[in-house]
N, CA, C and O atoms as CSV, one atom per row, in Angstrom:
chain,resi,resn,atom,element,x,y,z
A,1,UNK,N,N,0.843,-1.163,0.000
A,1,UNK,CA,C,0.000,0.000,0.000
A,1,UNK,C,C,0.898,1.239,0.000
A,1,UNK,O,O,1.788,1.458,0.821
A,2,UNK,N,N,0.537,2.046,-1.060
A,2,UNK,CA,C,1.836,3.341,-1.008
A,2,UNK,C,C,1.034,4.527,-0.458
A,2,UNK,O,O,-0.184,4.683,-0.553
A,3,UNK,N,N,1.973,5.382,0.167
A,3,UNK,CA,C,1.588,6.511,0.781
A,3,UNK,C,C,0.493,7.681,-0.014
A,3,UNK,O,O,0.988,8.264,-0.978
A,4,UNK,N,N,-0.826,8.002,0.323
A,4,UNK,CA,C,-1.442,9.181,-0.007
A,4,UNK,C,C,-0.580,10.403,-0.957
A,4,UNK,O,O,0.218,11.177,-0.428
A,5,UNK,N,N,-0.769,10.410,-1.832
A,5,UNK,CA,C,-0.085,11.374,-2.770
A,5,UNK,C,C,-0.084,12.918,-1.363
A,5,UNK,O,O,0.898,13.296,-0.723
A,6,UNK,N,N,-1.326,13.398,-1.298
A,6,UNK,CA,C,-1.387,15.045,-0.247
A,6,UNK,C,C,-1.007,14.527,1.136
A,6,UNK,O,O,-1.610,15.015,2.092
A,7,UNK,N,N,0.230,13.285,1.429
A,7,UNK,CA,C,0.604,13.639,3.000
A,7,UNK,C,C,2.043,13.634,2.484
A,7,UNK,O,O,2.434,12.770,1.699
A,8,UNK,N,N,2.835,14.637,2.949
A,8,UNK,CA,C,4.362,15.263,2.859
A,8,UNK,C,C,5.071,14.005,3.127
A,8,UNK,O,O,4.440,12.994,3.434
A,9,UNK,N,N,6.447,14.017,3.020
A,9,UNK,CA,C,7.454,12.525,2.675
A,9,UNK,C,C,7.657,12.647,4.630
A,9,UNK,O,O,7.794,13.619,5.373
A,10,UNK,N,N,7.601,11.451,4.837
A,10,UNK,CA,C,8.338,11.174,6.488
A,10,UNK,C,C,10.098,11.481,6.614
A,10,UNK,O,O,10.668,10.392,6.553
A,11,UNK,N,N,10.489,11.931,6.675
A,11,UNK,CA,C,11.997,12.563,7.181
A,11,UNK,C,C,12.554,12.780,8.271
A,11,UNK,O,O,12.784,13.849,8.838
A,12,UNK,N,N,12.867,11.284,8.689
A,12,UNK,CA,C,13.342,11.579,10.832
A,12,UNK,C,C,14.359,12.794,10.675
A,12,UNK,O,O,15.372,12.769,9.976
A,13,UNK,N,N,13.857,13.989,11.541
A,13,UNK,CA,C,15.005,14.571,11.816
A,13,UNK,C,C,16.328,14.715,12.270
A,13,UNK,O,O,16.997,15.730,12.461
A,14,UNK,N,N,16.658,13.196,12.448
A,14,UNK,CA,C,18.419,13.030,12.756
A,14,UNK,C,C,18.989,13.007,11.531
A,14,UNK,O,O,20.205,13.192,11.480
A,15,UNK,N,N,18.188,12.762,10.204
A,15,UNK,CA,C,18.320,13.242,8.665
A,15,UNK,C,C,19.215,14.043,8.482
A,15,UNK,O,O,20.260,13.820,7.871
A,16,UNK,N,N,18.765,15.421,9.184
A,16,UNK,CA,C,19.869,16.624,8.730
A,16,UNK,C,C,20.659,16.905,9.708
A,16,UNK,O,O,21.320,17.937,9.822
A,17,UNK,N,N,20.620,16.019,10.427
A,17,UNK,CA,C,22.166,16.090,11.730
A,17,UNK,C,C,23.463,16.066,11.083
A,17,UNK,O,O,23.380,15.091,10.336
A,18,UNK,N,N,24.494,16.522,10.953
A,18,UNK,CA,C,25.496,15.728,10.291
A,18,UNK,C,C,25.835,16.106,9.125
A,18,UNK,O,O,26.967,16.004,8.651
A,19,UNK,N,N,24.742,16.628,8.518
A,19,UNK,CA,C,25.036,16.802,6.842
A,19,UNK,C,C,25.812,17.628,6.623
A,19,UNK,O,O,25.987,17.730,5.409
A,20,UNK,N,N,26.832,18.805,7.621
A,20,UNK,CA,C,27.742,19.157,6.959
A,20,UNK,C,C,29.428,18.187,6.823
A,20,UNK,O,O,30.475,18.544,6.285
A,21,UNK,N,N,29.233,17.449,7.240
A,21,UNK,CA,C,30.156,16.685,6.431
A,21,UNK,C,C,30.358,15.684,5.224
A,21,UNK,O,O,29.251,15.224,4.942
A,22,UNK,N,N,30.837,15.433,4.825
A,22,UNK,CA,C,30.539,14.961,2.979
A,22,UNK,C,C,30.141,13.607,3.603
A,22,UNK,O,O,29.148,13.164,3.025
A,23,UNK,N,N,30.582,12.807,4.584
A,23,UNK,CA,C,30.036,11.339,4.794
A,23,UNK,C,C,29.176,11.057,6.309
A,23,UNK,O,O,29.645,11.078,7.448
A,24,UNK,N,N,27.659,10.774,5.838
A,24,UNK,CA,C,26.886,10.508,6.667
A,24,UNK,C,C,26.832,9.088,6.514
A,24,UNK,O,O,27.132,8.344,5.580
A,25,UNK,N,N,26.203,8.822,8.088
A,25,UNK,CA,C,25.860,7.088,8.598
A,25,UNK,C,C,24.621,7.062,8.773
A,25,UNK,O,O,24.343,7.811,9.709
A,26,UNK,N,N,23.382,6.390,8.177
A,26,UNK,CA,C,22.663,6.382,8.704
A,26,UNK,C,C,22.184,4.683,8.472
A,26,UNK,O,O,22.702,3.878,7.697
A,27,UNK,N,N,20.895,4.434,9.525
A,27,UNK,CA,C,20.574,3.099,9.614
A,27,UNK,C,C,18.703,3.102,9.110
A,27,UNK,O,O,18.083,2.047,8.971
A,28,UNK,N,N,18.142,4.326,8.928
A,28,UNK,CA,C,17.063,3.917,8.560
A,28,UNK,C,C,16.815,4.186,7.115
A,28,UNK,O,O,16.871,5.257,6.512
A,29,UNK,N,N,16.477,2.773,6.608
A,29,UNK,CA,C,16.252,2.419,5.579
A,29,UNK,C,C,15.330,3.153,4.643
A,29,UNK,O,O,15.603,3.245,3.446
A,30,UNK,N,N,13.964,3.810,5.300
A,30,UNK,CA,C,12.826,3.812,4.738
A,30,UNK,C,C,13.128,5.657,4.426
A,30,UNK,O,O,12.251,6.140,3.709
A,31,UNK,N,N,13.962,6.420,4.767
A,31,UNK,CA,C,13.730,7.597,4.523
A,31,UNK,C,C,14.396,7.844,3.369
A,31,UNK,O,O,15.542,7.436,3.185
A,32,UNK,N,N,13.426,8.843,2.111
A,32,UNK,CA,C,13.849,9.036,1.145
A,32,UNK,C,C,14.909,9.720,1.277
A,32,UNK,O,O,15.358,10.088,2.362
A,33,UNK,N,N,15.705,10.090,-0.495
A,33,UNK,CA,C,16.918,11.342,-0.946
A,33,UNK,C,C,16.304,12.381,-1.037
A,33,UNK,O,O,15.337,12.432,-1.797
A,34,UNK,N,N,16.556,13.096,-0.554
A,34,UNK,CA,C,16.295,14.716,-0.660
A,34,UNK,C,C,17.282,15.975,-1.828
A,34,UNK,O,O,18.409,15.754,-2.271
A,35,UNK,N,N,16.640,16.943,-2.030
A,35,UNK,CA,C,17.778,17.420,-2.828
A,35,UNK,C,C,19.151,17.992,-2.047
A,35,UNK,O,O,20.220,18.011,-2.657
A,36,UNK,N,N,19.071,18.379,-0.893
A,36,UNK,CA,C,19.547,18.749,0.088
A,36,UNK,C,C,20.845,18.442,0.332
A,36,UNK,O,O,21.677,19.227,0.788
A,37,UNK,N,N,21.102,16.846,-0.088
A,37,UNK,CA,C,22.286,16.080,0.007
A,37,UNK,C,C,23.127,15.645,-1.219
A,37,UNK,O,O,24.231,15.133,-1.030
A,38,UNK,N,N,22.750,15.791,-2.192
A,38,UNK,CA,C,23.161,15.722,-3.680
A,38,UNK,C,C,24.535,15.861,-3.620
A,38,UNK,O,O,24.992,16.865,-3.074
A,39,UNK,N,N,25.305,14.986,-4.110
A,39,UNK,CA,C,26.477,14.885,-4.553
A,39,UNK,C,C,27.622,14.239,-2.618
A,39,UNK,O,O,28.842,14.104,-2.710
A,40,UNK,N,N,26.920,13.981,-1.253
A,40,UNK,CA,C,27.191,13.607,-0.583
A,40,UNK,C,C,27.245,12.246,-0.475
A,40,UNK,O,O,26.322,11.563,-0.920
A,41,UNK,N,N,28.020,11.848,-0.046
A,41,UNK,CA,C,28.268,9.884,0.646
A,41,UNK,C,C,27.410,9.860,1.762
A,41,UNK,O,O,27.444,10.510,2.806
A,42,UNK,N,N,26.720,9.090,1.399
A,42,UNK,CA,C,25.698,8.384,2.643
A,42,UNK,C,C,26.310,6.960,2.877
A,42,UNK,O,O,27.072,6.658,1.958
A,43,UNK,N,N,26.223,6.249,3.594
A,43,UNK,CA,C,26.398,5.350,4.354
A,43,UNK,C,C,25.003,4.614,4.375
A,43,UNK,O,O,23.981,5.279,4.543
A,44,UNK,N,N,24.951,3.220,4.204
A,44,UNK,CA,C,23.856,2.781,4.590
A,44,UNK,C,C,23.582,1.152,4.893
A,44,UNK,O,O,23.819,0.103,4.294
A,45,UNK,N,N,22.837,1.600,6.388
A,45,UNK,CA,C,23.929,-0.007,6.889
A,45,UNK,C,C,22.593,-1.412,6.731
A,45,UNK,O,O,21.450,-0.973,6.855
A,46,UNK,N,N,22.629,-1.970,6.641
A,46,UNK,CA,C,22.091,-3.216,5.751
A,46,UNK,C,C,21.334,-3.952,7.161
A,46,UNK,O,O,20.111,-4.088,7.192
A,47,UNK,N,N,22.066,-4.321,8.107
A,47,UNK,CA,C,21.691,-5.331,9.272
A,47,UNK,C,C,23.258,-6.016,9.536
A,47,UNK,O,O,23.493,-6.869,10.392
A,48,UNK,N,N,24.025,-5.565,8.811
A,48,UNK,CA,C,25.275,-6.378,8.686
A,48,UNK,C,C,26.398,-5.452,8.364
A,48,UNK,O,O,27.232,-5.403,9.268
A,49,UNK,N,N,26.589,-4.896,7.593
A,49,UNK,CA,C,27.729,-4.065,7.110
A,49,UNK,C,C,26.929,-2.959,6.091
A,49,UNK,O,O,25.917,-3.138,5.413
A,50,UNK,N,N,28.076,-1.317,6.302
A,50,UNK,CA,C,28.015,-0.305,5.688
A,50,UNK,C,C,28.061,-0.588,4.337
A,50,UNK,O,O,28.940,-1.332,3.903
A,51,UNK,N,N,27.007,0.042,3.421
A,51,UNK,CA,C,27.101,0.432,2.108
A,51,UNK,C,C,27.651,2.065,1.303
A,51,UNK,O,O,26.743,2.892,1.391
A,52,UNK,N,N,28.587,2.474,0.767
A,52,UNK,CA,C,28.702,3.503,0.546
A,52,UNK,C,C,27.483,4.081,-0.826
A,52,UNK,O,O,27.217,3.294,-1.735
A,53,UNK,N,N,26.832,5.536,-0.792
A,53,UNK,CA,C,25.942,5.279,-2.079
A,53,UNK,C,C,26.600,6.492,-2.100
A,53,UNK,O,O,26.884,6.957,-0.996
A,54,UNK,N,N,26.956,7.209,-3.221
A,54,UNK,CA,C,26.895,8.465,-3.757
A,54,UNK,C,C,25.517,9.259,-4.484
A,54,UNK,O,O,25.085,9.012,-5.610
A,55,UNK,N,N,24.936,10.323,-3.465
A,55,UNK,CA,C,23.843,10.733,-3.938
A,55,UNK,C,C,23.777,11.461,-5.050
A,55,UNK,O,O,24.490,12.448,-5.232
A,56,UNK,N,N,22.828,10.991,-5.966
A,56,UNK,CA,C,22.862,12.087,-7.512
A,56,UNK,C,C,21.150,12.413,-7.462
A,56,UNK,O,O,20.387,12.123,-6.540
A,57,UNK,N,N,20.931,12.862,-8.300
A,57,UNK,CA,C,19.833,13.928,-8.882
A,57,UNK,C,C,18.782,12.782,-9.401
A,57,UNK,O,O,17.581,13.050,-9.441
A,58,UNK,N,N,19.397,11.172,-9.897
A,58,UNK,CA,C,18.239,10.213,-10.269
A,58,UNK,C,C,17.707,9.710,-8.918
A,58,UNK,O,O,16.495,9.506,-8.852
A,59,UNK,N,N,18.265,9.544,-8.120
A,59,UNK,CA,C,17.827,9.145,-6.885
A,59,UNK,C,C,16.842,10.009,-5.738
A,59,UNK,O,O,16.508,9.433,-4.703
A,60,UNK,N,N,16.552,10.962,-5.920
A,60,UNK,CA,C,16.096,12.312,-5.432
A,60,UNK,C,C,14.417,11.082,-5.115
A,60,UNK,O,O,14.022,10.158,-5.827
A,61,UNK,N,N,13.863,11.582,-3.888
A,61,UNK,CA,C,12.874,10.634,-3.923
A,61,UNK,C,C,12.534,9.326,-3.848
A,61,UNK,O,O,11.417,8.826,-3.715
A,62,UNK,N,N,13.727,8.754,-3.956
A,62,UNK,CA,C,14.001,7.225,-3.839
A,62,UNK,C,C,14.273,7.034,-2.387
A,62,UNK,O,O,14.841,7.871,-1.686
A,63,UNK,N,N,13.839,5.899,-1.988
A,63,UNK,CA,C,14.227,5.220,-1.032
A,63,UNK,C,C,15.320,4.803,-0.444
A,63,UNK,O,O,15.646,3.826,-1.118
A,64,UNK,N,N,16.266,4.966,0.584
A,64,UNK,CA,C,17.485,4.660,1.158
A,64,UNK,C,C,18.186,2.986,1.067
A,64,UNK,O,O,19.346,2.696,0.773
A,65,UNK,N,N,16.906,1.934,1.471
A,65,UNK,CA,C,17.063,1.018,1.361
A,65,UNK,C,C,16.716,0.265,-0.204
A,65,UNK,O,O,16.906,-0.936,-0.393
A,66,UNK,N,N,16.285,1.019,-1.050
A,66,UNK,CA,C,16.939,0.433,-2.521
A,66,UNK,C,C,17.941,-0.131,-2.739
A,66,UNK,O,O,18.061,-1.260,-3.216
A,67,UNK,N,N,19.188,0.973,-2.244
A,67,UNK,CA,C,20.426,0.694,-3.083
A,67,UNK,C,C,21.069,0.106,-2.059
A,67,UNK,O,O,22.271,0.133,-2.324
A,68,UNK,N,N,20.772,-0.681,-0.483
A,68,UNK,CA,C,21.599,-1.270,0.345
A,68,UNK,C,C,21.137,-2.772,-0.312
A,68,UNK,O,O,20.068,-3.381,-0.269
A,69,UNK,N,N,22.196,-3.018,-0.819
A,69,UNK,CA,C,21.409,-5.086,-1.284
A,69,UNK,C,C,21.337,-5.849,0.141
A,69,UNK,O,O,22.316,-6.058,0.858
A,70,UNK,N,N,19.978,-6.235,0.427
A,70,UNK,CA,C,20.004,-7.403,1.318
A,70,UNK,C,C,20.236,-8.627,1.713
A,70,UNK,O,O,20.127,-9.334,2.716
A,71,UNK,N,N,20.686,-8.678,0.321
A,71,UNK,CA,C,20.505,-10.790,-0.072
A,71,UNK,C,C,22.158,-11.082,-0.153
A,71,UNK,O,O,23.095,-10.290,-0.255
A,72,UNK,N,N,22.130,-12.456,-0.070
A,72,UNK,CA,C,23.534,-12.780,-0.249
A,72,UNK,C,C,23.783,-13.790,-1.319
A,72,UNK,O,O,23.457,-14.958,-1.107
A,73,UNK,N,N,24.648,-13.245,-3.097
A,73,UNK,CA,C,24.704,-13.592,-3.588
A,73,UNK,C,C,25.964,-15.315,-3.643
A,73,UNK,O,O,27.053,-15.371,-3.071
A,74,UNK,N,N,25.675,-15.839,-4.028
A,74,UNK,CA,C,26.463,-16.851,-3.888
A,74,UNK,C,C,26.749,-17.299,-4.432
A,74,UNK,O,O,26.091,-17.545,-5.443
A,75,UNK,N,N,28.462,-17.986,-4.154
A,75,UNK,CA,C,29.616,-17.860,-4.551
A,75,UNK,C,C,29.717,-20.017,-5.033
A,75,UNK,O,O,29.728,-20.915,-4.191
A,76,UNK,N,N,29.770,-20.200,-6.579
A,76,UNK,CA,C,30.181,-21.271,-6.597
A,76,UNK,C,C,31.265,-21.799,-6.763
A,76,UNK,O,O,31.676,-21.588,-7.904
A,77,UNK,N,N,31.719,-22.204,-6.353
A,77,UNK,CA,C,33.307,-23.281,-6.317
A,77,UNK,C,C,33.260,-24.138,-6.573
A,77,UNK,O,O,32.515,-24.961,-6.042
A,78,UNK,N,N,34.308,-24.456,-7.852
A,78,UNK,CA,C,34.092,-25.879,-8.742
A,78,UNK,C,C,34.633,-26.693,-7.119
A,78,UNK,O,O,35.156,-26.252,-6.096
A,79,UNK,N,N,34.162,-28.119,-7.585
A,79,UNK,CA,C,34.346,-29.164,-6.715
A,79,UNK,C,C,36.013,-29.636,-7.522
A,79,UNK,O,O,36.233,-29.817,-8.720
A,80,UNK,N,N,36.935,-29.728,-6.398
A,80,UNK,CA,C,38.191,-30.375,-7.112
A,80,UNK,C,C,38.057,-31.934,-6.379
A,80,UNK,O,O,38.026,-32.011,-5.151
A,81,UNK,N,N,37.965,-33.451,-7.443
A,81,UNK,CA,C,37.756,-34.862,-7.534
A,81,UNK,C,C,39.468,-34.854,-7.354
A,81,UNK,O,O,40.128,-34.079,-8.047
A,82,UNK,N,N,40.104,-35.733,-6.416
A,82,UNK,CA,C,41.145,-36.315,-6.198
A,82,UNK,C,C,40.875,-37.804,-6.553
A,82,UNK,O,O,39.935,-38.551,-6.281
A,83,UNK,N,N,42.001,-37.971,-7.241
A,83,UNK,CA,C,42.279,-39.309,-7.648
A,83,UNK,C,C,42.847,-40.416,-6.294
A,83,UNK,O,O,43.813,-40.400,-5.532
A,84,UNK,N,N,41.948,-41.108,-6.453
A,84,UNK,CA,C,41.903,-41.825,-5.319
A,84,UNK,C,C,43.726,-43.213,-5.285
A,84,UNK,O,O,43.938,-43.940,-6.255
A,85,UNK,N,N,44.089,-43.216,-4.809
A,85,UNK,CA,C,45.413,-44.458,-5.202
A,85,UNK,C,C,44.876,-45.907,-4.469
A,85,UNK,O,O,44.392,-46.250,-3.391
A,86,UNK,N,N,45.243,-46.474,-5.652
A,86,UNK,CA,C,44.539,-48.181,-5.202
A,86,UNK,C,C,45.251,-48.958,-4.534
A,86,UNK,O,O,44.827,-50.072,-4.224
């Protein structure tokens, strides 16, 4: 269910704590990009480890937790068969 077009975007105010330095940390996922921060390093931490995102102008409105990947892609390794001696 997506948010009412006429209610304003949710933006915790610890949002603009911080922002004068080029690299912010933050952990909540659900708050959009603002124009505010454009061209700053956000940080964005997954449940597990920091993601670095560089904010641009396509992302404006997007969601924080888009660009943190949650899943864990996985890694195959051929099987090495040893020759057994009789």
């Amino acid at each position: 269910m997506s948010r009412s077009a006429w209610k304003p975007l949710h933006i915790h105010p610890q949002y603009f704590e911080g922002s004068q330095s080029n690299e912010i940390k933050r952990q909540n996922r659900s708050t959009p990009f603002i124009k505010k921060i454009i061209g700053q390093s956000i940080y964005i931490y997954n449940g597990i480890r920091w993601y670095m995102i560089t904010v641009s102008e396509e992302r404006i409105g997007q969601s924080m937790g888009q660009f943190a990947p949650t899943r864990h892609q996985p890694i195959y390794i051929k099987k090495v068969i040893k020759n057994k001696k009789k």
